[in-house]
N, C-alpha and C positions, 0 to 999 in steps of 0.2 A: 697770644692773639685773643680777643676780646671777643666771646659770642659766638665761639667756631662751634659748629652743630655740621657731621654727617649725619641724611638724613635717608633714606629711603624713600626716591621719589613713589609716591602712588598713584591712583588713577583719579585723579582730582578733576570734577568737570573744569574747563576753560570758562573764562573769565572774557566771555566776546566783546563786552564793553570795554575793555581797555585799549587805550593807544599804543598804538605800536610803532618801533621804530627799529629798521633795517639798518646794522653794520655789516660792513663789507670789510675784508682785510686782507691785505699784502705779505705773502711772503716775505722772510729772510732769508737769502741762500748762501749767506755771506756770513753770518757769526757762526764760532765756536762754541757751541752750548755746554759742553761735558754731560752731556748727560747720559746714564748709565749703558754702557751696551753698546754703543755707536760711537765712532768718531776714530782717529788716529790712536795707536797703542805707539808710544817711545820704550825703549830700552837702556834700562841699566847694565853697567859691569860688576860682574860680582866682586870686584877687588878697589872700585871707586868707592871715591867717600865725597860728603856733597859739595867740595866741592870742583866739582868737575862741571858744571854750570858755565863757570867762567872757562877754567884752566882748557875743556877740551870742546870749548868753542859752540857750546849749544846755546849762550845767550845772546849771539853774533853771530849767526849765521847765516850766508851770503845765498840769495836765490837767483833762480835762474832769468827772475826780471829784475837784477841791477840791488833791489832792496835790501836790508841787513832785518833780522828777524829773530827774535828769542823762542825756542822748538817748544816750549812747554807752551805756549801761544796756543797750539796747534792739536797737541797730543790731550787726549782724555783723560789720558793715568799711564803712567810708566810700571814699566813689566821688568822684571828680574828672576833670572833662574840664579836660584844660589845653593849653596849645600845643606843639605842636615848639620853637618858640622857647626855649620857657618851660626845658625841657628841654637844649637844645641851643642857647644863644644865639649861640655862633661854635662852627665848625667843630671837632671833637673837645674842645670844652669841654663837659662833662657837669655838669646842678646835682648830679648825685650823689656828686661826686667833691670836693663843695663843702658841707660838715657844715653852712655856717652861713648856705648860702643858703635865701631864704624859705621855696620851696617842699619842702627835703629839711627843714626847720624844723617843716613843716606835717604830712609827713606821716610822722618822728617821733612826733610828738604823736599820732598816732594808735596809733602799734605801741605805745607809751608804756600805751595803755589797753586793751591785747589785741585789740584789733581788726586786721583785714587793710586793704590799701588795695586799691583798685580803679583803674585807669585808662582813659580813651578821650583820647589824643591826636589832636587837630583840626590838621586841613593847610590845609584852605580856611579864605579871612577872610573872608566873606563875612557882612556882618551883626554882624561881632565886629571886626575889626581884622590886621594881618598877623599870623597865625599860624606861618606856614613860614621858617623863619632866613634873612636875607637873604643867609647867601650862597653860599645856593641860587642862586638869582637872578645873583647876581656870578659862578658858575661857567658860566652860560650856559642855566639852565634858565630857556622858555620858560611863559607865564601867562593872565593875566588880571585884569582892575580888576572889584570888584563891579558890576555891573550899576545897582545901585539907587544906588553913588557912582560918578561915572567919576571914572578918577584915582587912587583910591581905595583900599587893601586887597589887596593883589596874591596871588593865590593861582595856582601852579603846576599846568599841565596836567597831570592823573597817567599820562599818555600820553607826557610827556617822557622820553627817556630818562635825560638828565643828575637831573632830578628823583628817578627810581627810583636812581641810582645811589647818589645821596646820601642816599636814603632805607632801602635798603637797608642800609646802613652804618649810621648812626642805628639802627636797629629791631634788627641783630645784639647792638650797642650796647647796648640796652638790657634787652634779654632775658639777656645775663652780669649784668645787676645783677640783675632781678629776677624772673628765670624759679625763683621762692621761694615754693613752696604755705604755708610756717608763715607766708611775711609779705604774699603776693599772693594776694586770693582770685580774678581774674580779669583779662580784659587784652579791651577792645573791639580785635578784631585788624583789623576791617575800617572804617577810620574816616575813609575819605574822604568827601567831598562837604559839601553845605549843616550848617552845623554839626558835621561831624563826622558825621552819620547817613547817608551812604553814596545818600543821593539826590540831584536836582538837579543831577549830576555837568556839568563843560563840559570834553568832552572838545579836542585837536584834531582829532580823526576820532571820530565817533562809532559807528564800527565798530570802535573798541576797547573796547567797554565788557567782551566776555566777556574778552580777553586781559588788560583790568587784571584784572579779576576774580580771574584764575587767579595772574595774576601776587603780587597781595595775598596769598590766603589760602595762595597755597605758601609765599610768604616768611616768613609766621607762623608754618606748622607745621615749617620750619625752623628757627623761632628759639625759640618755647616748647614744650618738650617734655613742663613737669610743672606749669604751671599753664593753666589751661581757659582758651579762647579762643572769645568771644560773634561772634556777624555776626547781623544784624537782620534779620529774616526782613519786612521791607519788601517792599510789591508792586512799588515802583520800586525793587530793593535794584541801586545802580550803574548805574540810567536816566539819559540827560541831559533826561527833562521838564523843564523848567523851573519847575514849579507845586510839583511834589512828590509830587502826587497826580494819579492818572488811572484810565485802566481797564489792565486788569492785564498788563503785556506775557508775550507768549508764553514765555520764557524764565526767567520771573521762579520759580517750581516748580523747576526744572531747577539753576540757580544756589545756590539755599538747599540742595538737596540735593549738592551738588557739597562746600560748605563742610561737610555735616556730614559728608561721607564722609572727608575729611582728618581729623576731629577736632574739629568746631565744634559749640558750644553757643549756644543761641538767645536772641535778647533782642526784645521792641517797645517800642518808646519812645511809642506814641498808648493806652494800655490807658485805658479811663473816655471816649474820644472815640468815639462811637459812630458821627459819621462819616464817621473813618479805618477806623478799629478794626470790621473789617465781617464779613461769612461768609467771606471766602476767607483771612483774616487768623485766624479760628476754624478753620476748618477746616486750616491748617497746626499751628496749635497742636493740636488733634488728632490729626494725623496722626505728628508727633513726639513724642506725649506716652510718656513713658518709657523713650521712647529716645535723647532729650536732654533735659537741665533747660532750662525756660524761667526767664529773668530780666526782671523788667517794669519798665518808667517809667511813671507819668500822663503823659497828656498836656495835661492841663490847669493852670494856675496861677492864683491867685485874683488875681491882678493884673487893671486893666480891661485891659489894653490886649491879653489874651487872654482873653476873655470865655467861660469855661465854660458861666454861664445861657442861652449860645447853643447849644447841642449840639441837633442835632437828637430827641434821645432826647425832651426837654422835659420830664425828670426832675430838673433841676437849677438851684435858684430863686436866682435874684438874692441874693443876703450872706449863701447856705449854704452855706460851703462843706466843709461834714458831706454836702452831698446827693452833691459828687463825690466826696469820698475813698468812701463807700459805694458807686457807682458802679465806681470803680476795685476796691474789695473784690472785688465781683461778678462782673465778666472776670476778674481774677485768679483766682478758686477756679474759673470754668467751665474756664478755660486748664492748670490745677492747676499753677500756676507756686513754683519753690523760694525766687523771694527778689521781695521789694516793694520800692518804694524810699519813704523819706520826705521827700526832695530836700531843699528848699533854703529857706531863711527864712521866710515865710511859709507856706509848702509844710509846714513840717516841725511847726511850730505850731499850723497846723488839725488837723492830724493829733493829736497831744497835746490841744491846748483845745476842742477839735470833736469828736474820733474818738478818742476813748484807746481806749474799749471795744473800736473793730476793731486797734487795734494789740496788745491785748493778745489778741485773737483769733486773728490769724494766727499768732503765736508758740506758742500752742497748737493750730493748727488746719490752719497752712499747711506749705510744704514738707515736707520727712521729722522723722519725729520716732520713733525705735526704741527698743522695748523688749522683753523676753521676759517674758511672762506667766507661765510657767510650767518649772521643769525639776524634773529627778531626778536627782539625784547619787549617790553612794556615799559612806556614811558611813566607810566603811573600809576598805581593801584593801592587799595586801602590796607592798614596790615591786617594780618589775618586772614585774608580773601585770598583766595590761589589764584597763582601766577604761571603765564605757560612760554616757554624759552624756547625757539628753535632753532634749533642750528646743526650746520654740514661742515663734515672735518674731513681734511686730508692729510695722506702720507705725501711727500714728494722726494724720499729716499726709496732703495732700489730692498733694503732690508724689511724688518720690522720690529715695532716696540714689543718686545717680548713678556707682556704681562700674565702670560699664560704658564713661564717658569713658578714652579713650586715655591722657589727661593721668593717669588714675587706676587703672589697666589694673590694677582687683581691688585694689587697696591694702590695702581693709581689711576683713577676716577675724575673725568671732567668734572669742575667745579668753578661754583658762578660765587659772586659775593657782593655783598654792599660796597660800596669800598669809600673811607671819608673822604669829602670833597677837597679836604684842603691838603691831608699828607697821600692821598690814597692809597691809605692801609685798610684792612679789610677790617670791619663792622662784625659782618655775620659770613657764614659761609654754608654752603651746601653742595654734596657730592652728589653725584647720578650715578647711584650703583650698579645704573642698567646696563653703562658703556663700559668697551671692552676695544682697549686701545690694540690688543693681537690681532684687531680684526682688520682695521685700517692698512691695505697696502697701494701700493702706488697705481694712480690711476680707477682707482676706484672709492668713489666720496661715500664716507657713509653720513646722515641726516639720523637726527634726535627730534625728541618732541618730549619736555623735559617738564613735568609737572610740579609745583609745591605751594605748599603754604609758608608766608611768611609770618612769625609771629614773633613776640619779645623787642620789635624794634622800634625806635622812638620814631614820629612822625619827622619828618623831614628831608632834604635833599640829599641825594646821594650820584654817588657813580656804578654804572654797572661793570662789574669785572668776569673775566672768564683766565680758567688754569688750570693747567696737570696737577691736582694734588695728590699727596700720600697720605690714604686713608689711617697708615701706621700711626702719622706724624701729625695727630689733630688737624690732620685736610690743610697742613702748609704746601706750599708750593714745591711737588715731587719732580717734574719735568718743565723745561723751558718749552713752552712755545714759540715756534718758528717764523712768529711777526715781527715784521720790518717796524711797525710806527708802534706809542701808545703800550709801552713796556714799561712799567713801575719796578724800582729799586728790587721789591719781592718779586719778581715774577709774573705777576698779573699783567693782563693785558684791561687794560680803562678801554671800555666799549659805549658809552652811552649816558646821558644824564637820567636819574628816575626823580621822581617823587614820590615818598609814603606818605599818604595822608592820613 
């Protein structure tokens, strides 16, 4: 980009002489933006390869208005729990380093269709099979056989030392490959125990539970610096109950807010289970709202063999399963969470053949969705003379832009630009490093008064532009704005004719 300048607006006197001219602008409620943080999360199978697109019906799939629909249309980035193994099957052998293995095959395929990928790597096997590379194991780290198989499944004490050691390693490992916000939208950093969700933990001393604790979530903020790391704001979050559920241990408040003071972002995997998913599970989402994004799972599956029509709510009838995903809607906008997920085969299908209407609701309704209603610009002015921009922005999603994550520490900055008349690509450019998109939430507009100098630009006509950029990325275009009209190729929104004289 030619002439791109962040710049540090200052207190430049106004320039009363200049003409000015008022744009007004219309919402988008209707496009799919991708943009980070917000939008529909899809799911992978850890045993698909890509192409499962076709074969299990996700680029043809039938909605509940008649339509046929391809799911990655819709979703922001597809999420996969897969193993350490799966990852690391012998010791410094990486699938990533392996273009033609399944899993970098699979998940390809998704950067292929502009989506980010997601991960939660599972260490325990319990209920799935051995997860953790055997030779872990071979090196001397002690374990455990699942319970429900003896013999069984060997999943590794996370109280081992040999285990963290090798773990360690591993997770450095993997954060050089993809500690990458354009291609990772997120990383479950805390993903021990039963499935992967950080409960049911079996320690060898179960007065380790705060020290793994601490030990996990530093090792994370060590290793991903620039893309956001979830820990599941569970009330057993790194209990050894056994059940998975209980009443709420004393430390369990204490813990979650430990991970968000490092830089952690929140995620529940029970959202539509009324009851898991209780008051003190609300009342964290609460208490963190805006000050971290929440990311949700269901926790229900229409599978019998987890029986949703069972919820104590008694909202949710036997072969509906429109009554849960409406359910899950519901915690999710009370919670004001930035991303839903549409999971996994069946999961993803009710969703579409049952619920299109709330999918295409949250895309319009949920997480952040920014736009500016209104500015005033200058239709002319000399260069080198300061220039004064004013303008009001709105959220009209129920979440928010999260710029206030570490991983994101202000990135993106409203930004105006020249933009040439004939391709309108941007000229010059300048950030307002005043604004502060964490601030923007729904129903309440905030106003700029945006001062600078323009200088180095040759006299002549131009277009006025306005856009999310990322200050990282030479002030290109970081976030879609959510206008309906007057959206160029980059992202810009063309607001006005100027003149440089």
């Amino acid at each position: 980009m030619a002439g791109v300048a962040a710049v540090m607006f200052g207190a430049i006197p106004v320039n009363a002489a200049s003409a000015l001219t008022s744009v007004t602008i219309a919402p988008d409620t209707v496009s799919v933006f991708r943009n980070p943080l917000t939008g529909w999360v899809m799911y992978l199978g850890r045993t698909w390869d890509s192409d499962f697109w076709e074969t299990r019906g996700y680029d043809s799939m039938l909605t509940s208005t008649g339509d046929t629909v391809r799911v990655s249309d819709y979703a922001s980035c597809a999420y996969i729990r897969t193993s350490w193994a799966s990852f690391e099957p012998e010791e410094g052998k990486y699938a990533w380093n392996d273009p033609d293995s399944r899993l970098m095959r699979l998940i390809r395929s998704v950067w292929d269709r502009g989506m980010r990928i997601a991960f939660r790597v599972v260490i325990d096997g319990r209920d799935q099979g051995q997860n953790t590379p055997q030779y872990v194991f071979d090196a001397g780290a002690e374990g455990y056989y699942d319970p429900k198989n003896p013999g069984q499944n060997y999943s590794p004490y996370p109280d081992d030392p040999v285990f963290q050691e090798k773990y360690e390693k591993f997770f450095h490992a993997m954060a050089e490959e993809f500690d990458d916000p354009e291609k990772v939208e997120f990383i479950d950093a805390y993903s021990l125990g039963k499935w992967g969700e950080s409960h049911s933990m079996i320690y060898k001393d179960n007065a380790n539970k705060e020290p793994v604790f601490d030990w996990v979530t530093s090792l994370a903020t060590s290793c991903f610096k620039r893309v956001p790391m979830l820990v599941h704001y569970h009330r057993m979050l790194g209990d050894p109950t056994d059940d998975g559920w209980g009443a709420v241990p004393e430390n369990a408040e204490k813990l979650i807010g430990k991970a968000v003071d490092l830089g952690f972002s929140l995620r529940h995997d029970a959202f539509g289970m009324t009851g898991y998913y209780e008051d003190w599970e609300k009342e964290q989402a609460r208490k963190w709202n805006f000050r971290r994004p929440i990311i949700m799972e269901g926790g229900w599956i229409t599978g019998a063999h987890h029986r949703y029509w069972r919820d104590p709510s008694g909202e949710y009838r036997e072969g509906h399963a429109a009554d849960v995903r409406l359910g899950e809607y519901k915690a999710s906008r009370e919670a004001r969470v930035n991303m839903m997920d549409l999971r996994i085969n069946d999961e993803t299908r009710s969703w579409f053949e049952e619920a299109f209407p709330l999918v295409k609701s949250f895309v319009a309704h949920g997480g952040y969705r920014l736009y500016p209603d209104s500015l005033s610009l200058p239709s002319e002015f000399k260069a080198g003379e300061p220039v004064t921009i004013t303008h009001r922005w709105n959220n009209i999603g129920w979440g928010y832009c999260p710029t206030n994550i570490p991983q994101w520490n202000q990135c993106y900055k409203v930004g105006f630009a020249l933009l040439d008349t004939a391709t309108l690509e941007p000229v010059k450019v300048w950030a307002d490093n005043d604004t502060r998109l964490d601030l923007w939430l729904k129903g309440e507009p905030v106003s700029y008064t945006s001062r600078f100098n323009i200088e180095g630009v040759a006299p002549g006509n131009y277009v006025w532009g306005v856009a999310l950029v990322d200050v990282r990325n030479d002030c290109r275009v970081g976030l879609r704005i959510a206008a309906k009209d007057n959206v160029t190729p980059l992202g810009w929104v063309a607001l006005s004719s100027v003149s440089v004289k």
